[in-house]
C-alpha positions in Angstrom: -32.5 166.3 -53.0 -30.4 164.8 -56.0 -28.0 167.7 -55.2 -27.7 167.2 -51.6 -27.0 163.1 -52.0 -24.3 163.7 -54.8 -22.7 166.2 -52.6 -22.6 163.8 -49.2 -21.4 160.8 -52.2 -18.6 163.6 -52.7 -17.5 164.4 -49.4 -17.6 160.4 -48.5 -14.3 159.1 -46.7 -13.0 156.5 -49.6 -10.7 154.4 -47.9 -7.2 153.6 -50.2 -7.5 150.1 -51.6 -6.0 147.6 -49.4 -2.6 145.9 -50.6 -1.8 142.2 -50.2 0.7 142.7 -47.5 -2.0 144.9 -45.7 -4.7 141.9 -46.2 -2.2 139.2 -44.7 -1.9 141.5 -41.5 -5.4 141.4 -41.2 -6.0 137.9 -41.6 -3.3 136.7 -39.4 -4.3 139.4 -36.5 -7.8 138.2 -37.3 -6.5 134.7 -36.8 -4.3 135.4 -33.5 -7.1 137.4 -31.4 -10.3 135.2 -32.4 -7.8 132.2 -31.6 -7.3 133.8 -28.1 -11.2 134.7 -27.6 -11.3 130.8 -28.3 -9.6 129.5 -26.0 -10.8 132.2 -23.0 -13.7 130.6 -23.9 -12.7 126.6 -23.7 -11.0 128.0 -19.9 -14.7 129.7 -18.9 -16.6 127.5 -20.2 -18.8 125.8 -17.4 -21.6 124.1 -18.2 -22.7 120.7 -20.6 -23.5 122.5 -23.8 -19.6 122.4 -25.2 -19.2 122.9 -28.6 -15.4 122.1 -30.3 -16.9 123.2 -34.2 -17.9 126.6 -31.6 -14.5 127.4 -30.6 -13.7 126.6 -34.4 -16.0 128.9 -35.8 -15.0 132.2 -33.8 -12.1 132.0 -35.6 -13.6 131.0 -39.4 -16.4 133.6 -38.5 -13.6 136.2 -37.8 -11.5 135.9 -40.9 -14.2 135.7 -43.1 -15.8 138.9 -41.7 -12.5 140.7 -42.4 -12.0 139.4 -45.6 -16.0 141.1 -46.5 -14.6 144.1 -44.9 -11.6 144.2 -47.3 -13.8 143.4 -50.4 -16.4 146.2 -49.3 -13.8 148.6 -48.6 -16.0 152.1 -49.1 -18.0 150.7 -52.1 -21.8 151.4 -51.6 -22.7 149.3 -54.8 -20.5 146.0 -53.2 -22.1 146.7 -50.1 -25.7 146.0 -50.8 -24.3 143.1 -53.1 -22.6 141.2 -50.6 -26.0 142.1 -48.4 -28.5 140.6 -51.1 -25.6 137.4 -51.9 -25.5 136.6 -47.5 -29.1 137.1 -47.2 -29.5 133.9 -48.3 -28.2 131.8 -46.1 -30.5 130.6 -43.4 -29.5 129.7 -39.9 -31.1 126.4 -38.0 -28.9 125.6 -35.4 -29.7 127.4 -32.1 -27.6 128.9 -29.6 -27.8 126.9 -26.5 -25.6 129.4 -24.1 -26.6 132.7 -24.5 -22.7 134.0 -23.5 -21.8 131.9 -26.7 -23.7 135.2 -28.7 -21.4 137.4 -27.1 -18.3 135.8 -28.5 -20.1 135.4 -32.3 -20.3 139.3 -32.1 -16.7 139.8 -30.9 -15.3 137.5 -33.4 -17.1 139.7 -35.7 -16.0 142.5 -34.6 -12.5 141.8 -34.6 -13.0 140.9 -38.1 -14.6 143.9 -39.2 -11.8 146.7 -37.1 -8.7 144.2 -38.9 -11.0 144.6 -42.3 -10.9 148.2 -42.2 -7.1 148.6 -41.2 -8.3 149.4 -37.3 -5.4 146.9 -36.0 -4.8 148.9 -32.5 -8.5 148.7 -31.5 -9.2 144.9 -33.1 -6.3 144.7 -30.2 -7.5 146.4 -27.7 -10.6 145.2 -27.8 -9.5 141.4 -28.2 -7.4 142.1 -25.2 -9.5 143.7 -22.9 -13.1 141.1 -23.9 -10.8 138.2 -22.6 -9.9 140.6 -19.6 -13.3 140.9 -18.4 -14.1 137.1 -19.6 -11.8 135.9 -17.0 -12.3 138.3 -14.7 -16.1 137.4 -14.4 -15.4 133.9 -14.0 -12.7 134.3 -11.3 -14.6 136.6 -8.9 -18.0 133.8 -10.3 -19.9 137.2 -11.4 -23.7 136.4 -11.2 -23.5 133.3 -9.7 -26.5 133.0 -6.7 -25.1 132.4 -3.6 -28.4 130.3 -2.7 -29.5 127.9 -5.4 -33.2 125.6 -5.2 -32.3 122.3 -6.2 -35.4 120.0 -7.7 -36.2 116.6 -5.5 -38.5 114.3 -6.9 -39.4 111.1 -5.0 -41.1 108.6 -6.2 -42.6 106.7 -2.8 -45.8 105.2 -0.8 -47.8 107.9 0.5 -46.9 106.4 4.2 -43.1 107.5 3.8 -44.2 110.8 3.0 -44.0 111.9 6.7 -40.5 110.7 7.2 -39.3 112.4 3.7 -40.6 115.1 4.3 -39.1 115.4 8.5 -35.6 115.1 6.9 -35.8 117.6 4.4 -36.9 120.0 6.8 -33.8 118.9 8.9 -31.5 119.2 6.2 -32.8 122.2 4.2 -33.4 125.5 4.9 -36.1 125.8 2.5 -38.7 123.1 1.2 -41.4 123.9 -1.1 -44.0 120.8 -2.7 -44.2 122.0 -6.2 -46.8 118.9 -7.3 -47.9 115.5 -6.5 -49.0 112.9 -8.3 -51.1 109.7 -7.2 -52.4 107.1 -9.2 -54.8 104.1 -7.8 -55.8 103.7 -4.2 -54.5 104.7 -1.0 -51.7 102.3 -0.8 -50.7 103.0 -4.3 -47.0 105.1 -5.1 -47.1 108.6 -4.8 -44.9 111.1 -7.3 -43.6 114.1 -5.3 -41.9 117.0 -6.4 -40.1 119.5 -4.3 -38.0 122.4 -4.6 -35.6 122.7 -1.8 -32.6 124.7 -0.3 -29.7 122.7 1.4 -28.3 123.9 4.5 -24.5 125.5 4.6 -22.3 122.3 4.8 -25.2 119.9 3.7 -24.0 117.9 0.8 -26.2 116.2 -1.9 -25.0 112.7 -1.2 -26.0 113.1 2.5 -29.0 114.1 2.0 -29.7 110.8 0.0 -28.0 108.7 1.7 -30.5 110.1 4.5 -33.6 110.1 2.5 -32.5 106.0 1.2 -33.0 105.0 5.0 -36.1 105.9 5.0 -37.9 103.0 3.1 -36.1 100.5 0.6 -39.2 101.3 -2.1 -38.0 104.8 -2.6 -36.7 106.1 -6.1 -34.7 109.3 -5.3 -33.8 111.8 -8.5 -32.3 115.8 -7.4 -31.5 117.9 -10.6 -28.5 119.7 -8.8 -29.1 123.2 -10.5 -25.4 124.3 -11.8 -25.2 122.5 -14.6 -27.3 124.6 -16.5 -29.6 122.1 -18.0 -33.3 121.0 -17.8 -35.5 118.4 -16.5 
């Protein structure tokens, strides 16, 4: 067994030892494509969970990972040393968008092909990832063409007839998701529905619709393409 590891050690491909001029060139191409997967992603960004120390960090996150490739070169022993030294650092902070983890691991691997002297690919690859980026967000890949939208009303339980007539009229789907009542039978009712617009029905309509209806009402609709919670 000793034999057969000392022989695959032998035959191992030991990469030259990098010059200085070689580390600048990866470094700066490092620099220039995790600086263009940064801004692709300030142009596609959609949503409220922006982040300028994100965009920032593609690009630390980048060098630094070539920079490790460089040290590491083919060195088994600096490997697992740089492995144990990392392994302590502890991550809190948690990723809010999961596309954001698909630009952590291209920065990275950008850094790691400009490490290890793979310029044309690092290229390629930072070329064609901001290719397909954009491409999804032009032709809005993924995106439902039908989205439920949450209406909570806060009301007396005689308006509920009339609410409830004009989201039928404007919606194409309406759905009570719960209701809550507290006190008597004149007391304020808590509804929540999920609900469909029609084509061409706008938000501020179907307010403005829903306001006539009694002066007492308190109206809140979580529109559903802003990505965040209620």
């Amino acid at each position: 067994m000793d034999q057969l590891i000392n022989e695959s050690l032998r035959n191992f491909n030991i990469l030259p030892p990098i010059s200085l001029l070689q580390l600048v060139v990866a470094l700066l191409l490092t620099t220039v494509l995790t600086g263009l997967l940064g801004q692709v992603y300030v142009r596609t960004h959609s949503g409220l969970s922006y982040s300028r120390t994100f965009v920032q960090t593609l690009a630390l996150l980048g060098i630094t990972i070539a920079l490790i490739m460089v040290i590491i070169g083919s060195n088994i022993a600096r490997a697992f040393a740089l492995v144990g030294a990392l392994s302590i650092i502890r991550f809190r902070n948690p990723v809010k968008d999961p596309r954001d983890i698909a630009f952590l691991f291209a920065a990275m691997a950008i850094g790691m092909a400009c490490g290890t002297r793979f310029y044309l690919f690092a290229l390629i690859f930072g070329l064609f990832f901001s290719f397909v980026t954009v491409l999804f967000e032009a032709t809005r890949f993924g995106e439902l063409t039908e989205v439920a939208h949450v209406l909570r009303i806060r009301m007396e339980a005689a308006s509920r007839e009339g609410v409830e007539r004009i989201c039928r009229e404007l919606c194409r789907q309406v759905t009570m998701v719960s209701i809550d009542q507290a006190g008597g039978e004149g007391a304020m009712q808590d509804v929540l529905y999920e609900v469909v617009l029609r084509k061409r029905t706008t938000y501020e309509a179907l307010v403005r619709r829903l306001t006539a209806v009694s002066p007492k009402l308190s109206i809140h609709l979580l529109v559903g393409e802003s990505g965040v919670g209620f």
